[in-house]
Every structure is written in structure tokens, then in C-alpha cells.
MDTraj code that builds the backbone (N, CA, C; nanometers):
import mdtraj as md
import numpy as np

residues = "UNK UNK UNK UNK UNK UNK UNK UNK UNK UNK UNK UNK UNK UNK UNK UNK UNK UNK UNK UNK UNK UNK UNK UNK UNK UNK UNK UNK UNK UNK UNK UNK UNK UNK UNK UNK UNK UNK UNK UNK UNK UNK UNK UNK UNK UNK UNK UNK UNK UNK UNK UNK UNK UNK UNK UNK UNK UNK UNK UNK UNK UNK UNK UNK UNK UNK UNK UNK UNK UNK UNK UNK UNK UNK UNK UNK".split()
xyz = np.array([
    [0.6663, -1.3300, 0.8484],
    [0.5497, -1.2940, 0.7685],
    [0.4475, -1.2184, 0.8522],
    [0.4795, -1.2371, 0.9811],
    [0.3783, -1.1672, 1.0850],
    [0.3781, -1.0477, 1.0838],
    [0.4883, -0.9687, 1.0646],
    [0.4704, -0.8475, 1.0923],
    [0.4467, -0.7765, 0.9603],
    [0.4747, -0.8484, 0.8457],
    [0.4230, -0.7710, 0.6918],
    [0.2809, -0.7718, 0.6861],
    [0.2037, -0.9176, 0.7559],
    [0.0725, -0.8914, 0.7478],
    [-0.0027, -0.7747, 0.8158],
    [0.0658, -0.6837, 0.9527],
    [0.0638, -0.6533, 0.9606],
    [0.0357, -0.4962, 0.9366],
    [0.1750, -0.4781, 0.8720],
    [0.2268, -0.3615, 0.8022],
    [0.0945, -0.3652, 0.6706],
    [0.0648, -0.4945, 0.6386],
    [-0.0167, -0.4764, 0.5059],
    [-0.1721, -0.4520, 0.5784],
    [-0.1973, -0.5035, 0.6385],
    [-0.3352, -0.4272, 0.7340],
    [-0.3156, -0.3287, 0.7628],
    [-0.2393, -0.2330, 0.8068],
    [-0.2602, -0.0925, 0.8463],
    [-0.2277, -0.0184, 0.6945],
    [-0.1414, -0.0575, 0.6287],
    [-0.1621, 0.0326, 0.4774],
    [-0.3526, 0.0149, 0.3941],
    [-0.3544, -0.1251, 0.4141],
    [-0.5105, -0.1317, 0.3522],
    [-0.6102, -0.0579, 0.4215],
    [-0.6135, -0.0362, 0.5890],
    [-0.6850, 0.0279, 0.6516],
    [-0.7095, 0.1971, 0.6172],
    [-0.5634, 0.2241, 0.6123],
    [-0.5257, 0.3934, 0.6136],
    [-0.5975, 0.4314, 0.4563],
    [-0.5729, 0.3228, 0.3576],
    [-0.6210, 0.3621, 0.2329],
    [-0.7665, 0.3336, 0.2002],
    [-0.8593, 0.2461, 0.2693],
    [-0.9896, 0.2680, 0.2718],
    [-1.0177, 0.3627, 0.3271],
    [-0.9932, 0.4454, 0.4526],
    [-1.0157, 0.5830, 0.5355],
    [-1.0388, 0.6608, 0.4636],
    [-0.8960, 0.6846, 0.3806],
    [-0.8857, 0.7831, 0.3234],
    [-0.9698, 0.7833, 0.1404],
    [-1.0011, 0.6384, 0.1685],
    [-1.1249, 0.6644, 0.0257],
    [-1.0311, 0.6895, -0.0668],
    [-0.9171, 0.6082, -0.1094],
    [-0.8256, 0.6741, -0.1907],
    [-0.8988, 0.5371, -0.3280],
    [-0.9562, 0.6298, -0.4327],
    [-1.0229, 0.5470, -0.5577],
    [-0.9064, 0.5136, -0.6865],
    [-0.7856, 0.5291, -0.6423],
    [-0.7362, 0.5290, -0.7873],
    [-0.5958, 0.4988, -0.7414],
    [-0.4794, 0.4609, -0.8426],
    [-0.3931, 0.3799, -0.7928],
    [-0.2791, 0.4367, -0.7027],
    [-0.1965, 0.4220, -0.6647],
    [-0.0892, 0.5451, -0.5745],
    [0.0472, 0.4908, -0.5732],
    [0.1468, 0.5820, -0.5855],
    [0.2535, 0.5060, -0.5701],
    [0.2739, 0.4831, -0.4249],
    [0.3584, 0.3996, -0.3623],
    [0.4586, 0.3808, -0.2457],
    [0.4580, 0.5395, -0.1698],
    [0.5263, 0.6171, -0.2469],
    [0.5587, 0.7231, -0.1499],
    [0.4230, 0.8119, -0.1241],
    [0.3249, 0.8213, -0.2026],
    [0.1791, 0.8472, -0.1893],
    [0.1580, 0.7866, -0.0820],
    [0.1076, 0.6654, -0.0911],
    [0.0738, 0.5675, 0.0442],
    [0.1425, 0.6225, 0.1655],
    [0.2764, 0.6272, 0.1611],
    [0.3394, 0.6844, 0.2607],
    [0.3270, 0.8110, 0.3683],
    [0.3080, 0.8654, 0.2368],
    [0.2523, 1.0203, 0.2627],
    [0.1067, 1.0115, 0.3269],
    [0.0280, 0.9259, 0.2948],
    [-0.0907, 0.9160, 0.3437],
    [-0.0914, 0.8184, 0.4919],
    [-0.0553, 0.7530, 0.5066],
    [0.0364, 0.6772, 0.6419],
    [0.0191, 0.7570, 0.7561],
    [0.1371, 0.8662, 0.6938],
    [0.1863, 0.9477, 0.7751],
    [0.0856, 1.0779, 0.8269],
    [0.0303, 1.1171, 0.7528],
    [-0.1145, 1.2063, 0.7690],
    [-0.2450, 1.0994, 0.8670],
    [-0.2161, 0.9686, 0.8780],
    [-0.3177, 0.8904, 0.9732],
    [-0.2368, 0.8678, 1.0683],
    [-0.1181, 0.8981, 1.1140],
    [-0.0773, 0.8831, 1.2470],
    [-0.0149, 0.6988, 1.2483],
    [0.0257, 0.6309, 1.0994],
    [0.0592, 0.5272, 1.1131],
    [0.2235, 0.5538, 1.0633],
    [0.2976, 0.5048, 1.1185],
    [0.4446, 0.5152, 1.1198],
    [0.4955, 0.3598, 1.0633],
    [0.5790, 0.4015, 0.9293],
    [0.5873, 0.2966, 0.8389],
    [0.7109, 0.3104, 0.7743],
    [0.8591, 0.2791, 0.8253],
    [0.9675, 0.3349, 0.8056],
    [0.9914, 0.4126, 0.6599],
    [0.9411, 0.3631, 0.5413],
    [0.9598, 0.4598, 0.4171],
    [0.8689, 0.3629, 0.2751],
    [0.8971, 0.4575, 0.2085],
    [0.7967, 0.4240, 0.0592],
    [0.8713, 0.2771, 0.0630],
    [1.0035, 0.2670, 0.0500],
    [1.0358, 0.1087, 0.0323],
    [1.0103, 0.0019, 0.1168],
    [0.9818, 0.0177, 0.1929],
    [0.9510, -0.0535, 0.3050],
    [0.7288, -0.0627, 0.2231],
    [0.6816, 0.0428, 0.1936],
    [0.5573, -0.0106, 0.1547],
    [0.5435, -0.0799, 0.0183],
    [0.6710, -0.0378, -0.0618],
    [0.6939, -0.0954, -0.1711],
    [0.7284, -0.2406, -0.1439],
    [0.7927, -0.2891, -0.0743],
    [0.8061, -0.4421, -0.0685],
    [0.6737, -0.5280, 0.0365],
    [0.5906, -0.4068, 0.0971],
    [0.5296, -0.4979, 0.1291],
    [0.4105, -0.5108, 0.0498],
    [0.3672, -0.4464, -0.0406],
    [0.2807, -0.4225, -0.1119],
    [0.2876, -0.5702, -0.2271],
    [0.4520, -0.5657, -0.2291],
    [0.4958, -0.6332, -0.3757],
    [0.4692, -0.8145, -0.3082],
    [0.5093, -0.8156, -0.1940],
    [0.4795, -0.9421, -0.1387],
    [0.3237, -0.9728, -0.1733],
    [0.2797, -0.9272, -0.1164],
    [0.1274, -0.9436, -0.1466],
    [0.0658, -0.9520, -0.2662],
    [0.1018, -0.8488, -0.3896],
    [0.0621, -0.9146, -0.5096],
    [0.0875, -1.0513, -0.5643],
    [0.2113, -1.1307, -0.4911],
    [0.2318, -1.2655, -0.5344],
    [0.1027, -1.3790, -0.4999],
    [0.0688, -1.2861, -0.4009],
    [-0.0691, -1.4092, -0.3768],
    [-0.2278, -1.3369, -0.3893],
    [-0.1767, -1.2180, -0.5155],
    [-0.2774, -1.1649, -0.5530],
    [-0.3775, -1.0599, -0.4743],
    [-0.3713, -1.0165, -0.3582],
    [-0.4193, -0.9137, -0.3101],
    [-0.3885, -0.7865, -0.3727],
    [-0.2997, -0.7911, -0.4152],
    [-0.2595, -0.6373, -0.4970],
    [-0.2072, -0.6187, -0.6172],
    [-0.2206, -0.5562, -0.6849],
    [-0.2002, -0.5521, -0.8091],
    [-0.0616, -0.4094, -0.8612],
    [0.0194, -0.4622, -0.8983],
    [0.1247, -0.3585, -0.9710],
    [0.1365, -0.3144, -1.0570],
    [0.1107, -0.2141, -1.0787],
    [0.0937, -0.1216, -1.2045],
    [0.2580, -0.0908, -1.2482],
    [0.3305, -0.1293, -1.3049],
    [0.4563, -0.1286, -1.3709],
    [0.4871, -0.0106, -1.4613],
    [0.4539, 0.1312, -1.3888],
    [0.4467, 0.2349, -1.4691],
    [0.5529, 0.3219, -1.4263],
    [0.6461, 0.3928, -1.4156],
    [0.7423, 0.4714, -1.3602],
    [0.6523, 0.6426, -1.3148],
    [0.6327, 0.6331, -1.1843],
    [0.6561, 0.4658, -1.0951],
    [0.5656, 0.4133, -1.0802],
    [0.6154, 0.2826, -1.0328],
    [0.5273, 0.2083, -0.9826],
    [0.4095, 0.2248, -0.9109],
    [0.2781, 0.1573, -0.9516],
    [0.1479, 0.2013, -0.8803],
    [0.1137, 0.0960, -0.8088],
    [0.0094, 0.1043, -0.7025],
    [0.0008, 0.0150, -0.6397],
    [-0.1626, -0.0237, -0.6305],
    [-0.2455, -0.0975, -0.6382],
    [-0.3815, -0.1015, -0.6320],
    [-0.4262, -0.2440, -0.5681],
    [-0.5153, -0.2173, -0.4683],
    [-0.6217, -0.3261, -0.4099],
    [-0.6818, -0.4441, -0.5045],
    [-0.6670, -0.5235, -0.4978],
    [-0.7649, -0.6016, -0.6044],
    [-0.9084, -0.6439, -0.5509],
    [-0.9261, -0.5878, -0.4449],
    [-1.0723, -0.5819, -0.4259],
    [-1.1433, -0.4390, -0.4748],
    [-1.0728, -0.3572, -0.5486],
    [-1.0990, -0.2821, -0.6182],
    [-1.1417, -0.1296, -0.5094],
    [-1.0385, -0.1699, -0.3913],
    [-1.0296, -0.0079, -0.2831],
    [-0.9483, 0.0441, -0.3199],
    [-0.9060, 0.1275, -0.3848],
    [-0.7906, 0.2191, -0.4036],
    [-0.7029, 0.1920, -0.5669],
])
top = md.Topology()
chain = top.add_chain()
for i, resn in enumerate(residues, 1):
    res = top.add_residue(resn, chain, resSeq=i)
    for name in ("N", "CA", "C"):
        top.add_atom(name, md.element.get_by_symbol(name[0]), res)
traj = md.Trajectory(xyz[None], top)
């Protein structure tokens, strides 16, 4: 779990930076990752860690094709 918390701190970080107000998919995030110099093997890899985290409610899944991903502290 150590290293998803991880992985989930530097995605929440990169997406407050970047002031991103509205929801994004996985490969968005990714794409934005990768433009901050954070190296994050692929959209699925942010897709499951994203999805972990909505189970205990930090994030919220937008079930839209595709899938969106949003802060529930209401960053991104």
C-alpha cells in the first residue's frame, strides 16, 4: 500500500500544480505526469491507483466512457 500512497501523492500533487478544475481521464493525468517530470508507468497504472482510493473515498469515478477521475476535495 506504500508505494500506491505514494504514486497517489504525486498524481494529487502534479494535478493541483497544474490547477486542473474539471474531471480527467487516466491518460490525461498521465499526460500531465509526464509534462511535470513525474514518471508513472501508464494511464493503467493511474487508473488503478486512482480506483483504490475512491474505495475509501478520496476520489471520485465518473463512470463515463471513459472513465473520469476527480478529487473529492473538490481539486480537479
Amino acid at each position: 500500500m506504500r508505494v500506491r500512497r505514494r504514486d497517489f501523492e504525486r498524481i494529487r500533487s502534479v494535478l493541483q500544480q497544474a490547477d486542473a478544475d474539471e474531471p480527467l481521464t487516466a491518460r490525461e493525468i498521465c499526460r500531465l505526469l509526464d509534462e511535470h517530470g513525474e514518471d508513472i508507468d501508464s494511464a493503467h497504472r493511474v487508473a488503478t491507483v486512482l480506483g483504490r482510493h475512491a474505495q475509501s473515498g478520496e476520489v471520485e469515478v465518473i463512470r463515463d466512457q471513459p472513465y473520469r477521475y476527480r478529487f473529492v476535495d473538490g481539486r480537479n
